[in-house]
N, C-alpha and C positions, 0 to 999 in steps of 0.2 A: 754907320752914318748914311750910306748909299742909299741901305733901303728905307730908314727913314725918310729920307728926302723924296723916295719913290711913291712912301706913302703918301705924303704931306701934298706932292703935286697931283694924286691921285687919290679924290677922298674917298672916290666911289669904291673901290677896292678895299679900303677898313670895311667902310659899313658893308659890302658883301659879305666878308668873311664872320663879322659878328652877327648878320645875320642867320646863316651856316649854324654856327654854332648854338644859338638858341633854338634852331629849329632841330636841331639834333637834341637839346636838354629839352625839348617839348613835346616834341612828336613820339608818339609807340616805335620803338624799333621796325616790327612790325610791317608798319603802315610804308615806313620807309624802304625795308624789302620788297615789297611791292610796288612801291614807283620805280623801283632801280629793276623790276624784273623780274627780281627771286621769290618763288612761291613759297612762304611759310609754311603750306602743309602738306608740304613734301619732304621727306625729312632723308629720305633716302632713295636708291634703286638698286635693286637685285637683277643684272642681267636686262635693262631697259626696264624693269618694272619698278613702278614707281611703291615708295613705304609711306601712306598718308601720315598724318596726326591722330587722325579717326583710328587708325587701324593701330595703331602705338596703344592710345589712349584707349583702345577694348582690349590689346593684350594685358595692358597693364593693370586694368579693372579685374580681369580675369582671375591673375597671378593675387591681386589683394585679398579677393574672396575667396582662395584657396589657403590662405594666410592666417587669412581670419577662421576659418574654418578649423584647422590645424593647432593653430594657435601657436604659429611661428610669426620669426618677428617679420617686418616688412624694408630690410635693409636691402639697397641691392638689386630691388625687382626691376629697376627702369634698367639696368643692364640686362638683364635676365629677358624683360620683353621685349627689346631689341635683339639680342642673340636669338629668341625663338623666331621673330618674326623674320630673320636673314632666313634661319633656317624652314621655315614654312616654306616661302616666298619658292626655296632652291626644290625644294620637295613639290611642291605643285607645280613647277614648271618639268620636273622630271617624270611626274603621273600623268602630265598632256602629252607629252615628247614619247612615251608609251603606247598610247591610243585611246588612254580611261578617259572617264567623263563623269564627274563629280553629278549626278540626278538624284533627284528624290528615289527613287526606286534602290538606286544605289547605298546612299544612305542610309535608309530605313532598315536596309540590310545586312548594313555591317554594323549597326548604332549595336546590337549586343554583343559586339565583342571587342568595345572599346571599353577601357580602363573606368571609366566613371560609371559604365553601367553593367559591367560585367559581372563586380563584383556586390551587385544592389541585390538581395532578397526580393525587394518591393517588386522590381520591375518584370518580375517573373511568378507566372502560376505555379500549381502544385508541380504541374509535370515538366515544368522545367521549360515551357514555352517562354517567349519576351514576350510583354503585354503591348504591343504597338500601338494599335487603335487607341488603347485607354489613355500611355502617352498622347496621342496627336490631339486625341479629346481634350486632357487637360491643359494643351499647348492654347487650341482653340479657345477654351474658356479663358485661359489667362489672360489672350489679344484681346477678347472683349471686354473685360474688367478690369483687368492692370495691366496697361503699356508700359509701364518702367518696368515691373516683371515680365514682360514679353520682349522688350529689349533686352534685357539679360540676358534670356533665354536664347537670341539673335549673336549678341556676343559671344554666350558658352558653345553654339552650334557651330561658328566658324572656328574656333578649337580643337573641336572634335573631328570636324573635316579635315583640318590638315594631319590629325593624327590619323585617322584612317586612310589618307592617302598617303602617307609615310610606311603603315603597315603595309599596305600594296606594294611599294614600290621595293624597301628591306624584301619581300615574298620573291616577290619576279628574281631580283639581284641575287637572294640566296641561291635560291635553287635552281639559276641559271637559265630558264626557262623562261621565254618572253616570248608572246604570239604578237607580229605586230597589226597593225590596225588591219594592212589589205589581206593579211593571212586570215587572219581572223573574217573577214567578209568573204575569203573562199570557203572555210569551212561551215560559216551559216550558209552558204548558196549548196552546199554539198549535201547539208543535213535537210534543208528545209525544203531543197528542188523534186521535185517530181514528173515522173512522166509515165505515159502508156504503153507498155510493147506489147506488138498481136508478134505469134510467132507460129511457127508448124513445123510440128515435130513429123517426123518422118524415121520410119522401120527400116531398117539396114535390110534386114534379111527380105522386104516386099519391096523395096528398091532395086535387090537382086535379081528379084525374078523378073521385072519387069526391064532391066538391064541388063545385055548378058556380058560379064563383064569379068572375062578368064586372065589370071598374073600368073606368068612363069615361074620359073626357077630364077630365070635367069633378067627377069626384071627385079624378083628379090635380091638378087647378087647387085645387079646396077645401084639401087638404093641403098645397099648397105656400101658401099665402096661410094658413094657420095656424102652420107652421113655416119661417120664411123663411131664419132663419139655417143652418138646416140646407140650405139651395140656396144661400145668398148664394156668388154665385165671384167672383174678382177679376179686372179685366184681365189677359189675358196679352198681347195683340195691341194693337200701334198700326200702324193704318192710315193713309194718307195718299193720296188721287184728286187725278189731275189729270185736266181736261176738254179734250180738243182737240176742237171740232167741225168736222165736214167738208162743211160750207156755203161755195160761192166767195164768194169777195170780191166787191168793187165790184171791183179791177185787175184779179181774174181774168174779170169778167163783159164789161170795157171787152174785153181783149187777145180773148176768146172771137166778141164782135162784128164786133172789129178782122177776125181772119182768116175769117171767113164772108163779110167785106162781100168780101173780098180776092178769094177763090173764086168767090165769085159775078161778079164783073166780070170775072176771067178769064175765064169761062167763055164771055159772050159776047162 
């Protein structure tokens, strides 16, 4: 009863709120996010980066014509485009945090040995080159004749970049091996740098003559008693003497007596 009475001395506050309410049952939600703040085509953020509607609405175009292609059913895919798109989002932000840098040059380079074109006959000559130019040719043609086929094609190409820089980045993390950006510009400056050296060589033994320049023994002793490790050598040789000396014995000296006494008494 309070608040009736509340209402009744305050009409203005009914008609607020019914106003409220109609503008709610009338207005686009939408439109309403947007006076209150909330950007509709924002849909998310990975790490400060923002997930448009745009970028939803190509994965999910993407995922259809791959569906359709297949000829699997289309259940599912707005989960599926938002799980890829977290996962791009984290994968490109770990291929900068590397050093890489998503270029044309770049691209153009890895486009054969991405999933879609790898396994294409067409996109390859006899000898097993990718046909690139003829690609970019018929890219070229398609923007001047069909822009909804060259949008496609815009959409299919932001796919394939985050796969190829997924492939980058699984590489590096395999094999443990990551050059980073400023290592990487020491070894361009190392490969790329050049310079001039004059130099003059000079003959030891006409140096000699023109220096007279005499080392003892005993400066060779001082050197080696300052740098020992540089002479330290190790055993190569094991030796082993035995001594026979050839001094007779007591038996030989007895039998030596023996036959002199022998001789001698023959004799006379």
């Amino acid at each position: 009863m309070a608040i009736l009475g509340q209402i009744r001395s305050r009409p203005w506050l009914l008609m607020g709120v019914i106003a409220l309410a109609l503008l709610a049952f009338l207005v686009n939600p939408d439109s309403i996010e947007k006076v209150f703040g909330k950007n509709p085509d924002v849909l998310g953020k990975v790490n400060g980066e923002k997930i448009t509607r745009e970028e939803f609405d190509d994965q999910l175009f993407v995922l259809q014509q791959q569906a359709d292609q297949q000829g699997q059913p289309k259940n599912g895919l707005e989960e599926q485009a938002w799980q890829l798109l977290v996962q791009s989002k984290l994968i490109k932000q770990q291929f900068e945090k590397l050093g890489f840098e998503m270029t044309e040059d770049y691209f153009w380079n890895q486009l054969p040995y991405d999933q879609m074109f790898a396994q294409q006959k067409q996109f390859f000559d006899e000898k097993g080159n990718f046909k690139t130019q003829e690609l970019k040719k018929q890219i070229e043609d398609m923007k001047a004749t069909s822009p909804e086929g060259y949008n496609q094609w815009l959409k299919t190409r932001k796919s394939v970049e985050y796969r190829l820089m997924a492939r980058q980045v699984f590489a590096n993390v395999s094999t443990g091996i990551t050059t980073g950006k400023k290592e990487a510009e020491e070894l361009m400056k190392e490969r790329d740098q050049l310079a001039d050296i004059d130099f003059v060589k000079i003959d030891y033994t006409t140096y000699l003559q023109k220096n007279n320049i005499k080392v003892t023994t005993e400066d060779l002793a001082n050197y080696i008693n300052k740098h020992p490790t540089m002479f330290k050598a190790e055993p190569s040789r094991n030796l082993g003497i035995v001594y026979f000396p050839s001094a007779p014995s007591a038996g030989d000296d007895a039998a030596t007596q023996k036959e002199i006494t022998k001789l001698f008494s023959a004799g006379n």
